[in-house]
C-alpha angles and dihedrals in degrees: 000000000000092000097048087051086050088055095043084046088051097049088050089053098043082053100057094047103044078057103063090035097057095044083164080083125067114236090227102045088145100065131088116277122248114266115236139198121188120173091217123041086226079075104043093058089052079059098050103051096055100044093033097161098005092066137068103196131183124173133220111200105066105224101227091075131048126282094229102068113024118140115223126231141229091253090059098062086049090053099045085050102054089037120109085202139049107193110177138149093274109216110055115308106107094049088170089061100083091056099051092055097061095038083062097042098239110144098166089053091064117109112293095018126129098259100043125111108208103187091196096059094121096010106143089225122220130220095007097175116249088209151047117288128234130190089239090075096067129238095341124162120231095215101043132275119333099212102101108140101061078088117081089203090065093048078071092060084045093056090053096048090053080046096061099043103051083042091062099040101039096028093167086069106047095119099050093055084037089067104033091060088046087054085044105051088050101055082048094048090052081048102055092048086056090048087047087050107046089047098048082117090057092068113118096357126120138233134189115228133195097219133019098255102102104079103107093041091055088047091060093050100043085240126141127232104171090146128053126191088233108076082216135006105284100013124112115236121264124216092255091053086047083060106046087046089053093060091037092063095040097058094044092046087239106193095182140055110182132216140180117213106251093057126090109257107187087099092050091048097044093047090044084055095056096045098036096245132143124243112233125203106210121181126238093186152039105259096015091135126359116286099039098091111137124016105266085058097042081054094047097052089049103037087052099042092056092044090049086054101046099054 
């Protein structure tokens, strides 16, 4: 008997400290996995990084459409209610995602709440606006754009903000999350040196863009965006826009003209025509078009279109 309670006593103490000392495995790996819920699947897949086994994620805004203006589901609303996570952009971005919380009855999922994810907590913001706005001005965001995560180093200040939070709300597992997003950031960090490195020919070139959506990607790259096919942010180009842009990209020697997927391109492609530009497809998220499935990927297809066009 005392020997049998010895071994018992020795399993329990190899566990344990199996447990601390790989902290690569969850201590709780048989329990059920935190249920997520993140509005952009750029989101989703930070999530996922840093929880891997830990965490259950599913995603509202399909990345195929734009952001602005997705319509949330039912099964939305089932999942946001059975979720122990809200994860969204944050600003203003996501204007549907307010009402989708309450629909679902999630209080503690509103902005500021303590299970609520903001991605854009530490974000240094670009073209916050110095005055007041005016309709007149388009589509435009009070806080700034929107449009953070076309950056990969903020990718970095997304993955600690996922950190904290699953520390605080699933402490036993701390270290676990604690050294998937180190693995993470330094596979992120190699791959920024290789992004740098394949765009070096992007640095103090232009590009024309259709939305305004493309400013922290071009401040990654060095590269200027001062014109947008769109007169204002939302507004479909007129033919005397068309024009002045004609004779815009002509005189700065613009090579690319950049696109996401969900917008019209006929006025990109007639106008690339005339100037002798490329039109450019850029993702704005993670599953946007096939081979883009998780963000290393997503960087990879981006990063290499722009450097291609502007050879």
């Amino acid at each position: 008997m005392f020997k049998l309670k010895y071994l018992i006593r020795k399993s329990t103490v190899i566990t344990l400290l199996s447990c601390v000392a790989l902290s690569t495995v969850p201590c709780h790996a048989g329990e059920n996995p935190l249920k997520v819920v993140a509005t952009q699947t750029m989101y989703s897949s930070v999530v996922k990084e840093i929880g891997k086994d830990r965490v259950d994620v599913k995603y509202v805004a399909p990345p195929k459409f734009n952001v602005h203006f997705i319509q949330p589901k039912p099964t939305d609303v089932r999942n946001i209610t059975k979720a122990d996570l809200y994860v969204d952009a944050g600003l203003d971005l996501e204007a549907w995602s307010d009402s989708l919380l309450e629909a679902a009855g999630k209080p503690e999922f509103f902005r500021g709440r303590e299970k609520n994810v903001d991605m854009s907590k530490g974000i240094r913001l670009l073209e916050v606006p110095d005055h007041q706005l005016s309709r007149a001005e388009g589509d435009i965001h009070i806080y700034g754009n929107p449009h953070y995560n076309m950056n990969p180093e903020n990718v970095k200040i997304m993955a600690e903000n996922v950190l904290e939070k699953l520390k605080s709300i699933d402490p036993a597992n701390a270290s676990y999350y604690e050294a998937n997003e180190k693995a993470f950031i330094s596979r992120l960090n190699e791959k920024i040196t290789e992004w740098k490195k394949l765009c070096a020919n992007c640095a103090g070139q232009e590009i024309l863009s259709y939305h305004k959506d493309i400013a922290y990607f071009a401040d990654f790259l060095g590269l200027k965006a001062e014109q947008y096919i769109e007169p204002k942010p939302g507004i479909p180009p007129t033919p005397k826009h068309l024009e002045f842009l004609e004779e815009y990209v002509k005189a700065n020697h613009i090579k690319a003209i950049v696109m996401p997927t969900y917008y019209p391109k006929d006025a990109a492609e007639v106008l690339a025509k005339r100037v002798g530009a490329k039109v450019v497809t850029i993702c704005q998220n993670i599953g946007e078009l096939p081979g883009t499935d998780d963000i290393f990927s997503f960087f990879d297809y981006n990063f290499n279109q722009i450097s291609e066009a502007l050879k």
